[in-house]
Each structure stands twice: as structure tokens, then as C-alpha cells.
C-alpha positions as a Markdown table, in Angstrom:
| # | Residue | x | y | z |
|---|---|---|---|---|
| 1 | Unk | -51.5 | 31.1 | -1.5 |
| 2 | Unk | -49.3 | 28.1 | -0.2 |
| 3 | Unk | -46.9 | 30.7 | 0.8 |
| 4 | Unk | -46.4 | 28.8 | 4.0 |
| 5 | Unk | -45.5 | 25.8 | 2.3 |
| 6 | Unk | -42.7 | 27.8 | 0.5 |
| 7 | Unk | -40.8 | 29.0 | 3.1 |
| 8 | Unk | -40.8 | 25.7 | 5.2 |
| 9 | Unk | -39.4 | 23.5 | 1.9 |
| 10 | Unk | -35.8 | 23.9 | 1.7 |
| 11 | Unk | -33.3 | 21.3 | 0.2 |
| 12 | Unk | -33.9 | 17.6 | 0.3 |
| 13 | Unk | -32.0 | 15.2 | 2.9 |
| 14 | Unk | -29.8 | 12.6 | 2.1 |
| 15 | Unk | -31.2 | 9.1 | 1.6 |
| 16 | Unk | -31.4 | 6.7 | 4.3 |
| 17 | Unk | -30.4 | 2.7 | 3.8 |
| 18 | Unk | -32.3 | 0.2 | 3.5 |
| 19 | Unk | -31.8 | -1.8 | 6.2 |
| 20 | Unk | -34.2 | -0.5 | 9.5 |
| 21 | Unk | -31.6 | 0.7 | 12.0 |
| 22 | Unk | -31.5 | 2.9 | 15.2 |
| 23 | Unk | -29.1 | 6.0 | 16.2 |
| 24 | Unk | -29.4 | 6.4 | 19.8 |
| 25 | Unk | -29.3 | 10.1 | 21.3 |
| 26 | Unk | -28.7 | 10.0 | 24.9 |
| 27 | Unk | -31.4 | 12.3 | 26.5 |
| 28 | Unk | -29.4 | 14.7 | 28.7 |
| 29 | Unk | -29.8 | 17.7 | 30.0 |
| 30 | Unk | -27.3 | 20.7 | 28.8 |
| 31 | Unk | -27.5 | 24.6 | 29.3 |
| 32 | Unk | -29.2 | 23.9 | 32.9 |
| 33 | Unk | -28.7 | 26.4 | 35.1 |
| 34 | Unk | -28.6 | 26.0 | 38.9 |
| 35 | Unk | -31.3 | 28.3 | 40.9 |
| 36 | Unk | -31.9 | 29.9 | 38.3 |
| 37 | Unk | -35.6 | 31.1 | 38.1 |
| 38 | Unk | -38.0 | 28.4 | 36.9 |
| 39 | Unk | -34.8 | 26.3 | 36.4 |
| 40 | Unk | -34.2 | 27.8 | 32.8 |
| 41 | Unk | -31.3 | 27.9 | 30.8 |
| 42 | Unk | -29.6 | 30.8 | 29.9 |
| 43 | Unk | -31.7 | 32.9 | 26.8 |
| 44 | Unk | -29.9 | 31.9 | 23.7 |
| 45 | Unk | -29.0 | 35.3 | 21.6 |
| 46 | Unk | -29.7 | 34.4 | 18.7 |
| 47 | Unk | -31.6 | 36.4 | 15.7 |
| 48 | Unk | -35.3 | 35.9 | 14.6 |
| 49 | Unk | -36.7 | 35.9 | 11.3 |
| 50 | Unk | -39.4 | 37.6 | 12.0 |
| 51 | Unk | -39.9 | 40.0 | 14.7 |
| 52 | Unk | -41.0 | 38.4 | 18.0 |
| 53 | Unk | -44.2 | 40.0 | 19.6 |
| 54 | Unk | -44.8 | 37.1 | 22.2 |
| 55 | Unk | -42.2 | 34.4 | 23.8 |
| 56 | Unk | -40.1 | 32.5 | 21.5 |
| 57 | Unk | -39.2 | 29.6 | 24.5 |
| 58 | Unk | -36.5 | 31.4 | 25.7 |
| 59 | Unk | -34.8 | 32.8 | 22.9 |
| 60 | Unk | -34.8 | 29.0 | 21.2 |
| 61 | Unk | -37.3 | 29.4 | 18.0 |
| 62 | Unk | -36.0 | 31.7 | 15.0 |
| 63 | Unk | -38.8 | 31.2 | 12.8 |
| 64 | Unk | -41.9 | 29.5 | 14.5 |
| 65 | Unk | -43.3 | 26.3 | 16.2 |
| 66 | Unk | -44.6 | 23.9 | 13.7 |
| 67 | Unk | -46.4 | 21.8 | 15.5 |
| 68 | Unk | -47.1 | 21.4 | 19.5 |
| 69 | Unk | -48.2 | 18.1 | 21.6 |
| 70 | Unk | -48.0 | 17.6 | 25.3 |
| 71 | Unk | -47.8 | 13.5 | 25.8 |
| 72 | Unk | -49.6 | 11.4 | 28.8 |
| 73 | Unk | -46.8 | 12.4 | 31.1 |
| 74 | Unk | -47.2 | 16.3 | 30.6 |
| 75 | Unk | -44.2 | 16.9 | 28.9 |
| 76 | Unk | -45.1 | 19.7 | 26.1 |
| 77 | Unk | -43.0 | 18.9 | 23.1 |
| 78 | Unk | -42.5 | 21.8 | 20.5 |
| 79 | Unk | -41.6 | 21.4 | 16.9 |
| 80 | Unk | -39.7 | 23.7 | 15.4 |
| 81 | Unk | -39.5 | 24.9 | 11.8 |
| 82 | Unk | -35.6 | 24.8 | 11.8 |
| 83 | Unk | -34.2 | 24.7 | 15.4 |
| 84 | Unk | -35.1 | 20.9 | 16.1 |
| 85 | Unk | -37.3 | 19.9 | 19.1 |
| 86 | Unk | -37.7 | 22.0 | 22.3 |
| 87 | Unk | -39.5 | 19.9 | 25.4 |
| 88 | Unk | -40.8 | 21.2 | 28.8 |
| 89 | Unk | -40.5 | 18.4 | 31.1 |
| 90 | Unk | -42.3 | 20.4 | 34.5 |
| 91 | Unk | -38.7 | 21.6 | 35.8 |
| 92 | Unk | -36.8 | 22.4 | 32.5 |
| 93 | Unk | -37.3 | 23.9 | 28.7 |
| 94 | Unk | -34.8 | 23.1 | 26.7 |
| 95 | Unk | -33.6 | 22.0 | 23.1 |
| 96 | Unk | -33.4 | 18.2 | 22.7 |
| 97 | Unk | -29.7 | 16.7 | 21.6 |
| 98 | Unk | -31.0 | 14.7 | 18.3 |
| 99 | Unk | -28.4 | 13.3 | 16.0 |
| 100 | Unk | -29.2 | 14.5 | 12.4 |
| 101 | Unk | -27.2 | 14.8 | 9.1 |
| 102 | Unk | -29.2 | 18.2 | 8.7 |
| 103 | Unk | -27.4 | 21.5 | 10.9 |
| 104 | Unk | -31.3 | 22.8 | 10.7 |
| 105 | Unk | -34.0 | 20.4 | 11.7 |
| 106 | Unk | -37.8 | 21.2 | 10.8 |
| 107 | Unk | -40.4 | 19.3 | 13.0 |
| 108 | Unk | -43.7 | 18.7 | 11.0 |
| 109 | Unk | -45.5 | 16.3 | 13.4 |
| 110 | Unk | -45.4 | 14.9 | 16.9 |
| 111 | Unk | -47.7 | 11.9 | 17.9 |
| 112 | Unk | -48.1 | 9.2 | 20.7 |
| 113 | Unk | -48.4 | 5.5 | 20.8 |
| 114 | Unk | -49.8 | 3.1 | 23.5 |
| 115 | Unk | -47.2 | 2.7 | 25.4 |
| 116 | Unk | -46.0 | 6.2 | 25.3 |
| 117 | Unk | -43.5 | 6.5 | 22.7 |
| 118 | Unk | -43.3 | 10.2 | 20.9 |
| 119 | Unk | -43.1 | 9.8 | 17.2 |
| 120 | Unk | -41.4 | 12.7 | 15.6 |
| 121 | Unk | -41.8 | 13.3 | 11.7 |
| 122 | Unk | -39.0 | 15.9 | 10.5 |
| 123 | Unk | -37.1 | 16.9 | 7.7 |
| 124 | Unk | -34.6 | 14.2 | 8.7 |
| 125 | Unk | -37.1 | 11.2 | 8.6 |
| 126 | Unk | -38.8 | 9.2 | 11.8 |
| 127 | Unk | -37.6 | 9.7 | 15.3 |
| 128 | Unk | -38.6 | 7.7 | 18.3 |
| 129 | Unk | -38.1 | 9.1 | 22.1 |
| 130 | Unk | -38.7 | 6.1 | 24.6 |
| 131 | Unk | -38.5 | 8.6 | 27.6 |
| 132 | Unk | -35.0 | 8.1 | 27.8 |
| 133 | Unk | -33.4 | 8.4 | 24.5 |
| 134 | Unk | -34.2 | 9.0 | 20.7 |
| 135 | Unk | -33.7 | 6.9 | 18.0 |
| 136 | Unk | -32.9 | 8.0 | 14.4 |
| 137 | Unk | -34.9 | 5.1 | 12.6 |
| 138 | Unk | -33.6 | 4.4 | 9.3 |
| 139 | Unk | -34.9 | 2.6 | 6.4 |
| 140 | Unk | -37.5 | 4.4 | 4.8 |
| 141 | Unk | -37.1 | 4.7 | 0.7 |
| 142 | Unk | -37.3 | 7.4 | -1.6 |
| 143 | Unk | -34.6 | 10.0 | -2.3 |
| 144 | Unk | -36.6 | 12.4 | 0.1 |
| 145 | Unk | -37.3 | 11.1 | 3.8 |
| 146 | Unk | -39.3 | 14.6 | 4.8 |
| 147 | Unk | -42.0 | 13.3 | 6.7 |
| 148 | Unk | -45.2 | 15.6 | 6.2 |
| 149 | Unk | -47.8 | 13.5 | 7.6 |
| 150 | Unk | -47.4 | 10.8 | 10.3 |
| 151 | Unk | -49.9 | 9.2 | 12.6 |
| 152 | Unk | -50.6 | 5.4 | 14.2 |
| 153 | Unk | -54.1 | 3.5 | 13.4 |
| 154 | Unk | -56.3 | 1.6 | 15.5 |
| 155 | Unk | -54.2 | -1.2 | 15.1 |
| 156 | Unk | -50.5 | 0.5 | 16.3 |
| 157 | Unk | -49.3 | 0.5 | 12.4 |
| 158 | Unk | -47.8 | 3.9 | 11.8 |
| 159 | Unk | -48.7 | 5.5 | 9.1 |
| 160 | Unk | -45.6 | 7.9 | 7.1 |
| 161 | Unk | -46.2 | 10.6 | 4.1 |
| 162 | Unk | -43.1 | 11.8 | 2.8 |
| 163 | Unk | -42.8 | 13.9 | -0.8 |
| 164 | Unk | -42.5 | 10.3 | -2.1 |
| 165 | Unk | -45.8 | 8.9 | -1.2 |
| 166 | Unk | -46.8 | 6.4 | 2.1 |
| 167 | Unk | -44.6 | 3.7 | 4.4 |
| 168 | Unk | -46.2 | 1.5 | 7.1 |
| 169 | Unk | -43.9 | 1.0 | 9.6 |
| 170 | Unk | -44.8 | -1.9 | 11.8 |
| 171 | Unk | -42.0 | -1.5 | 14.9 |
| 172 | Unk | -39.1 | -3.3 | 12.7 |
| 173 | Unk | -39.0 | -2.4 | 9.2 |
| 174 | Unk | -41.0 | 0.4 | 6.8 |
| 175 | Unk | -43.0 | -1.4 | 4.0 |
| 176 | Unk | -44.0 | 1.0 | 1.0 |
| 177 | Unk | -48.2 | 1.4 | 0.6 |
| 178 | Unk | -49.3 | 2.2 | -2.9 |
| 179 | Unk | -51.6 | 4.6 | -3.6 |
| 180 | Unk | -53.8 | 4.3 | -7.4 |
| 181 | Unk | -51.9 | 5.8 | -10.0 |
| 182 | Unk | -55.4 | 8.1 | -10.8 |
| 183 | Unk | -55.0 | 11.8 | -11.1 |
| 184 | Unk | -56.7 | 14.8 | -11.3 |
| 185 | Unk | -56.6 | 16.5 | -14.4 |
| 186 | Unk | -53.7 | 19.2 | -14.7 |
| 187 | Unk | -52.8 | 18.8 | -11.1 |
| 188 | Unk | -51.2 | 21.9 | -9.3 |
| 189 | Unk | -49.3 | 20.2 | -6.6 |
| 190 | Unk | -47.7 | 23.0 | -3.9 |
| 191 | Unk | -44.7 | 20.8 | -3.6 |
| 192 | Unk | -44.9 | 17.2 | -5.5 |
| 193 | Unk | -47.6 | 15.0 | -6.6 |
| 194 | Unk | -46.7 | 12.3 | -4.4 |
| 195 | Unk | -46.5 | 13.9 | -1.1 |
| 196 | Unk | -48.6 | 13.1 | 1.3 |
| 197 | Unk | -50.3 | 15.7 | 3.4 |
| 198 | Unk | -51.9 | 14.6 | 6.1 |
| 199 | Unk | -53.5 | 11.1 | 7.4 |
| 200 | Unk | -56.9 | 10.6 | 9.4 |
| 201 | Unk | -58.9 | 7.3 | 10.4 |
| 202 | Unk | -62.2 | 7.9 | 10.9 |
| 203 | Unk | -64.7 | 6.0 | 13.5 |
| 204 | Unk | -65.4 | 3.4 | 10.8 |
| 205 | Unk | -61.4 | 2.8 | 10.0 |
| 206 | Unk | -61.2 | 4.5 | 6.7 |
| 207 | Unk | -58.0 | 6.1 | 6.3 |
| 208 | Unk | -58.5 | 9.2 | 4.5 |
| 209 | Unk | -54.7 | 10.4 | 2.3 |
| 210 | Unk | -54.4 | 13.3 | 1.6 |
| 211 | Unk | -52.5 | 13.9 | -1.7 |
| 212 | Unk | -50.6 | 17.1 | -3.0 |
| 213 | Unk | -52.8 | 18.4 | -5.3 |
| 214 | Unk | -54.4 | 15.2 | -6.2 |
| 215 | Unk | -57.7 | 15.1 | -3.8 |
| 216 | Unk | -58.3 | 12.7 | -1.2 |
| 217 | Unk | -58.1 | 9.0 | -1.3 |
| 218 | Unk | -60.4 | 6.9 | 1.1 |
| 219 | Unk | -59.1 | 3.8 | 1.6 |
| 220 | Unk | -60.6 | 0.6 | 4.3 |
| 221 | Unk | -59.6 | -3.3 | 3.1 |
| 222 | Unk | -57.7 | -2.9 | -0.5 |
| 223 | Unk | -60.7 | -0.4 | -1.3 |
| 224 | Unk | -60.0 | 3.1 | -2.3 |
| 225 | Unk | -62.6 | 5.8 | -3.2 |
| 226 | Unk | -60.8 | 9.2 | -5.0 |
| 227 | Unk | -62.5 | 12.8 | -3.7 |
| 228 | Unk | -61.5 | 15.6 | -6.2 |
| 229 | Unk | -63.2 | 18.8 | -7.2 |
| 230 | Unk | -65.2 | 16.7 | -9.7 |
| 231 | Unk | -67.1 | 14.8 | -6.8 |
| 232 | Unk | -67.4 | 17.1 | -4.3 |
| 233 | Unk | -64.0 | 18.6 | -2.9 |
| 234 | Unk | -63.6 | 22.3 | -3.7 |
| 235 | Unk | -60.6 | 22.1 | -4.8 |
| 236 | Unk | -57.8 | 19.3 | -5.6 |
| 237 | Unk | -55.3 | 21.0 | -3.1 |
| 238 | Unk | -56.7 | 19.8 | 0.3 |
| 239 | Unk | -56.3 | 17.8 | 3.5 |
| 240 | Unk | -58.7 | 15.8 | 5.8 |
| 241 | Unk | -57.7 | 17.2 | 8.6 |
| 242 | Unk | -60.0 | 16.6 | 11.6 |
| 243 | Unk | -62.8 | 13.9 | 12.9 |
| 244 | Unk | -64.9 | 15.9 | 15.3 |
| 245 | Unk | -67.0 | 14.1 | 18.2 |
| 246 | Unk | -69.7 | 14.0 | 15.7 |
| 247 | Unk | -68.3 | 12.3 | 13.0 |
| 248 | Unk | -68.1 | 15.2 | 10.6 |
| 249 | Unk | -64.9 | 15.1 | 8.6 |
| 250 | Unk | -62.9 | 19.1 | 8.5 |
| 251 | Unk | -61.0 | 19.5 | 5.1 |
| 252 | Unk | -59.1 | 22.6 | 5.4 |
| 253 | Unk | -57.4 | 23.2 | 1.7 |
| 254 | Unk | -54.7 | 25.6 | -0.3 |
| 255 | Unk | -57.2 | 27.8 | -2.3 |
| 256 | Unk | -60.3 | 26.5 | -1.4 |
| 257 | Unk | -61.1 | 27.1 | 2.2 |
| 258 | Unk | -62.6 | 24.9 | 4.8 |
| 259 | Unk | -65.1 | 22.1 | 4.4 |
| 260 | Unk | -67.1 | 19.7 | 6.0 |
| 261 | Unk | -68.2 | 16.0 | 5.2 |
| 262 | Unk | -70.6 | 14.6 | 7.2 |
| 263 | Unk | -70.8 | 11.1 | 5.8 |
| 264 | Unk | -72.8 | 11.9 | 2.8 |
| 265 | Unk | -72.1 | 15.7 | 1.7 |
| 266 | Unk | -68.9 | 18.1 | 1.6 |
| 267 | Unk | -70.3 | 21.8 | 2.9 |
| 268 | Unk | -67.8 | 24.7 | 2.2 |
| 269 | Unk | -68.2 | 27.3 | 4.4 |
| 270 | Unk | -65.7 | 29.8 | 2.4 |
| 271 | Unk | -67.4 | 29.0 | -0.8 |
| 272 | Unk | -71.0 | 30.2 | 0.9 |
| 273 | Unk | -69.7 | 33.2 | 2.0 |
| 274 | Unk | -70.3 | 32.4 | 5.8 |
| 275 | Unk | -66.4 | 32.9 | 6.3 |
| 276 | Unk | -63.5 | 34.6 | 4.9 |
| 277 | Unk | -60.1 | 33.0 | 3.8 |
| 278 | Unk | -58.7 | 30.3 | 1.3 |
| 279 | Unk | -56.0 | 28.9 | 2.8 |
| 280 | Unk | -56.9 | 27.0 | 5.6 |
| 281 | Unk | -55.6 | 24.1 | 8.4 |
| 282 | Unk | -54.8 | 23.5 | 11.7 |
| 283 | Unk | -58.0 | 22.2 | 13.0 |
| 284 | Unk | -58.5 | 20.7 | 16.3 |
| 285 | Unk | -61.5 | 20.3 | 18.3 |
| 286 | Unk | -61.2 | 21.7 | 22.4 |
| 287 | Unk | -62.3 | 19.9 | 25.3 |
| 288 | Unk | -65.9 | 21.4 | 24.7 |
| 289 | Unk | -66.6 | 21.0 | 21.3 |
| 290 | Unk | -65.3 | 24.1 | 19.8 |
| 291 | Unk | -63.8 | 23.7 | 16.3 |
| 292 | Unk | -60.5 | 25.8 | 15.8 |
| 293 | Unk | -58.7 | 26.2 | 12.5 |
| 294 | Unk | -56.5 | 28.9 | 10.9 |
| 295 | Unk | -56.8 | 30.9 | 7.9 |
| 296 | Unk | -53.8 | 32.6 | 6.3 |
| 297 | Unk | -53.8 | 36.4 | 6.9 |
| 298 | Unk | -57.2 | 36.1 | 8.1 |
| 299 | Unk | -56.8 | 34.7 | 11.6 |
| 300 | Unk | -58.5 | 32.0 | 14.0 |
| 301 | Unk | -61.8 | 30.7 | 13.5 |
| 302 | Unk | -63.8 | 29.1 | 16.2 |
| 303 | Unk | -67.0 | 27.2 | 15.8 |
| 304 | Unk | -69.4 | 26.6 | 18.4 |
| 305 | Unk | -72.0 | 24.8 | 16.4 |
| 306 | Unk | -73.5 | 26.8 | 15.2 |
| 307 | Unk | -71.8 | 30.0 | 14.5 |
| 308 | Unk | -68.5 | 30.9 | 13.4 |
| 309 | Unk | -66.3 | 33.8 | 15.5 |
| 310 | Unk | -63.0 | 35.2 | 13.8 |
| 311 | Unk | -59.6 | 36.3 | 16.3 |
| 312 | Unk | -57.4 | 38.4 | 15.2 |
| 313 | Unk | -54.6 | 40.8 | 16.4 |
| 314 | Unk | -57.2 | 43.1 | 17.2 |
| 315 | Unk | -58.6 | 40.4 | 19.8 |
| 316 | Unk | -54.7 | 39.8 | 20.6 |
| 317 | Unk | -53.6 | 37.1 | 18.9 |
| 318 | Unk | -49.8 | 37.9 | 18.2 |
| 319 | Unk | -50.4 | 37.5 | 14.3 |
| 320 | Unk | -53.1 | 36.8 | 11.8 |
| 321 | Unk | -50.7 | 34.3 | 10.4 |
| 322 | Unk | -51.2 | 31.3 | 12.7 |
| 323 | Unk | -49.5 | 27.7 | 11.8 |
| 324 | Unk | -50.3 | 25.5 | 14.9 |
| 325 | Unk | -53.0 | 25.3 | 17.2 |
| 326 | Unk | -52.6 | 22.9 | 20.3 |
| 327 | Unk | -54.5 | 22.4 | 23.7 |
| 328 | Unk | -52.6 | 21.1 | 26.3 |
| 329 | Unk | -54.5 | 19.0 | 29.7 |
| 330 | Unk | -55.6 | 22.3 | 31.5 |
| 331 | Unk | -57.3 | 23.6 | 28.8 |
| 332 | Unk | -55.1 | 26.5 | 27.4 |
| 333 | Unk | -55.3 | 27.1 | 23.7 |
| 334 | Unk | -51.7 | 27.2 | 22.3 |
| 335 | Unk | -51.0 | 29.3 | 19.0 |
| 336 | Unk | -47.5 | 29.2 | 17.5 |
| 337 | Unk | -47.5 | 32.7 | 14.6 |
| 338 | Unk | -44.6 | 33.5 | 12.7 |
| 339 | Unk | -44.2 | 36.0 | 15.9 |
| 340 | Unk | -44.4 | 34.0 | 18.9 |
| 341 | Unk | -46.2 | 32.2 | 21.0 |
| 342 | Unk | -49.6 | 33.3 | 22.8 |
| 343 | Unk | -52.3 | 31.4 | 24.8 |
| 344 | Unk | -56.1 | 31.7 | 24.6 |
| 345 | Unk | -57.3 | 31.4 | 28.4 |
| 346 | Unk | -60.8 | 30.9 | 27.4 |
| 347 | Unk | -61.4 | 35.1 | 27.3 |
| 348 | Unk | -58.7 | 36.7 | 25.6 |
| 349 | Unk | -55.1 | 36.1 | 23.8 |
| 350 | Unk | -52.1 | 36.7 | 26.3 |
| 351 | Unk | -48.5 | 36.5 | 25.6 |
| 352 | Unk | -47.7 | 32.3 | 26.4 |
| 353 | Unk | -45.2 | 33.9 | 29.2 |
| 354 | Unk | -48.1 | 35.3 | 31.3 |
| 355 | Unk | -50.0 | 32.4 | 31.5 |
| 356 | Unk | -46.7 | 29.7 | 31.6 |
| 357 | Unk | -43.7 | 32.0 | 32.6 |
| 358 | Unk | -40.9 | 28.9 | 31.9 |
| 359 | Unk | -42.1 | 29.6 | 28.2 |
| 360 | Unk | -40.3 | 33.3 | 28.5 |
């Protein structure tokens, strides 16, 4: 398993300085075509890596969407694994000028603050988009800036993983955030023992830290608690992924399958044979209370409370190997495979171009 995880790591990016600085990236608009149909630029020839079932947005993804996010003005932003960031504004789809020392840009995560920035992790660091421009922001240590795992607290602090470990950055400069130097024993990181998978504050402000193959570190006011296979984790190789309305905590993992922590005990749902798969992620929560999540070469889960219904290709999804699941404001479910892009409508899987033809 992990075999995701091996195709998206490629070779590490240059360092940046120390000193917190901005590249500005005028936001313009290039390819545009006039009266052309849905306003679209002209379908870029270039080859896929894997064969494309359903829309790759126009011709622009040659391996598959990362990660998807549609901010409080509508604009869906795509992250690609490779070909940079793609946006759909309402008029036009196209791929966003970014300055980056990096031909081949991987986009791992996309979120939103208060007042409407997009925060972009990537293979080249932190980006910012103010609605007008991006900016490179510079400054974060390590020999590695790959950002993994990004998101912003209660307070507005964001919150960075890289391969190197955790930054704050507070709007000016990045400050490093130690982690306890505990591990588990003979650790089997996917990538290295210091990255940081994924980040998630729960209703009480805990952040939970995902480490590579190091379990999960709880931490609230100097405090950490460790969660590894020895107190109640599966396995050592897994992420906190999603707070549901509930409360409940989802932990999908490497070679472990998908858990739940409802405050007091971890439940996994692989391990008792209720479903199949032991690579799982992606978990989001729709606007009625269905949980979603992937499991490699297995397919899409949903969970409705009480029971658990697998998708597959024979349902119509375009691939059983699914890495992002998004829903945008009407409701759609997104699902970016290593063959395109498809939409769940609420009753079945259709190409993303039937529902949202600008997507073709």
C-alpha cells in the first residue's frame, strides 16, 4: 500500500531564505478565447499519464486533481498533482500564472481564511491569492518546503506540515512548532518520520498531528497526548482526518483502514470486517450528514449512520482509485481518479462535463 504516496513524491525543492518575503504573480487571464463556447480556452494537447475516462478540465490535468475547494465567492480551485493550479471563476477555466522555481507544481491542499484569502500548500511551499494576485511566501525552514498538511485554527494561526515537521505562520513570519521527540517503536514512515500528514482542531481546540508513521499527537496548551497502535490506533501509519457534526473524530490510515474516535474509543470499521480496504482518506462529511471517504482499489464509501454503501466503476465512478473528494455549494459530489473527473448528482456517477460542461 502507500502506492499513492509514491508516485506523488518526486525530488525535493530548493530551500527558501530566512527572511519572510512575497513574490507577486499578477493574476491575468491568458489562453482566453473570444465567443468561444463557455468562454474556454483552447484544449491544450498534451499527453495523460493515465488514460482519461471522464474530463480532465480541458485537456489541463496529466495525472489527477489532488485536492478541490470552491471559496465563499464560487470560484472552484483545483490542485493538481503536477500541472499547478487550475481555477473556474463562473466565466473562465484556466491554469493560474504562479511564479515557482519548480517547471511541475503539485498542489496538496487549498484552504480559506476570514477574510477570504486561498492558502495553497504545494510542492513549492505556501502561496497566498488575495483575489487579485498570488504571493510566493518565503521563509519557512527545512531543506524541504513540500507542504503536506496546511490549515488555519480558531484563532487565524496557520498551521504548515512539511517532510520537516510543523511552522506557525502568523501573517509575517513562520515560527517552527516542536513536536515530542517520542516514537513508536520501528516506525515505517511512507516518506519521512517528520512529515506531517494532516492537521485537524476539534470542537474543544485540540489540534490533532498527524505524523508519518509515528501515530497521532493531541496537542491543547503545551499538552500533548501520543495515539499509536499501543493505545488504541490500528496502526502507526494514520491521519485524523475529519470532525463530523457529531464530534466523532475519522482516522483514515496506510494499512489499517478507517476508524472512528468518539471521545473515549477508536472503532475500526476495516478491522471488524464491516468494510473492505486498508488504505484509506479523503473523508468529508456532505451537506446531510453522509460520511465519504476513499479506499484504494476498493472505491467510495458512504455512510449514512448507520450503514456503509460501497461505489465503484460498476456504479460509474470513473476509477476505483479515487484521491479527492470535494462538494461544492449546490451540492454536487466532486471525485478527482487517476482518470478524470466525475460528479455524484445525488443518484448516480456522471462524467463532471455533463453536469458542469466548462469542466470539458
Amino acid at each position: 500500500m502507500g502506492n499513492l504516496v509514491l508516485i506523488i513524491i518526486t525530488l525535493q525543492i530548493l530551500a527558501c531564505t530566512e527572511q519572510v518575503k512575497e513574490k507577486h504573480s499578477d493574476d491575468s487571464v491568458k489562453n482566453q478565447v473570444e465567443n468561444q463556447v463557455y468562454n474556454q480556452p483552447l484544449i491544450f494537447k498534451q499527453n495523460t499519464t493515465f488514460p482519461q475516462i471522464h474530463t480532465n478540465l480541458n485537456g489541463m490535468v496529466r495525472e489527477f486533481v489532488r485536492t478541490m475547494y470552491q471559496d465563499t465567492n464560487g470560484n472552484y480551485w483545483f490542485g493538481t498533482n503536477g500541472d499547478g493550479i487550475i481555477r473556474y471563476d463562473g466565466k473562465v477555466l484556466e491554469k493560474m500564472e504562479i511564479e515557482s522555481s519548480h517547471p511541475q507544481v503539485r498542489v496538496l491542499k487549498i484552504v480559506e481564511d476570514k477574510a477570504g484569502n486561498v492558502w495553497f500548500g504545494t510542492s513549492d511551499g505556501l502561496l497566498k491569492y488575495d483575489g487579485r494576485k498570488f504571493s510566493q511566501i518565503e521563509g519557512l525552514q527545512g531543506d524541504d518546503v513540500e507542504v503536506w498538511s496546511l490549515t488555519i485554527d480558531r484563532n487565524g494561526l496557520i498551521w504548515v506540515g512539511t517532510v520537516e515537521g510543523v511552522s506557525h505562520f502568523d501573517g509575517e513570519k513562520f515560527t517552527p512548532f516542536l513536536l515530542p521527540e517520542t516514537k513508536v517503536e520501528n516506525p515505517e514512515p511512507i516518506y519521512s518520520i517528520n512529515r506531517v500528514s494532516s492537521f485537524l482542531e476539534d470542537n474543544d481546540g485540540n489540534m490533532w498531528i498527524s505524523k508519518d508513521g509515528n501515530g497521532i499527537f493531541k496537542y491543547k496548551n503545551g499538552n500533548f497526548t501520543q495515539f499509536t497502535n499501543q493505545n488504541g490506533l490500528t496502526e502507526n501509519n494514520a491521519n485524523a482526518s475529519l470532525l463530523d457534526k457529531k464530534g466523532n473524530i475519522w482516522i483514515g490510515s496506510y494499512y489499517g483502514g478507517a476508524s472512528k474516535f468518539d471521545g473515549n474509543t477508536f472503532r475500526n470499521f476495516t478491522k471488524d470486517g464491516i468494510i473492505e480496504g486498508i488504505e484509506t482518506g479523503n473523508f468529508i462529511e456532505d451537506k446531510t450528514g453522509n460520511i465519504w471517504f476513499t479506499a484504494e482499489n476498493v472505491g467510495v464509501y458512504k455512510y449514512d449512520g448507520a450503514k456503509f454503501t460501497l461505489y465503484t466503476t460498476e456504479d460509474g465512478l470513473t476509477s476505483n482509485l479515487v484521491l479527492s473528494i470535494f462538494e461544492d455549494n449546490r451540492g454536487q459530489l466532486w471525485f478527482g481518479t487517476w482518470q478524470g473527473l466525475c460528479i455524484f448528482d445525488g443518484e448516480k456517477f456522471v462524467n463532471a462535463n455533463e453536469k458542469e460542461p466548462w469542466t470539458s
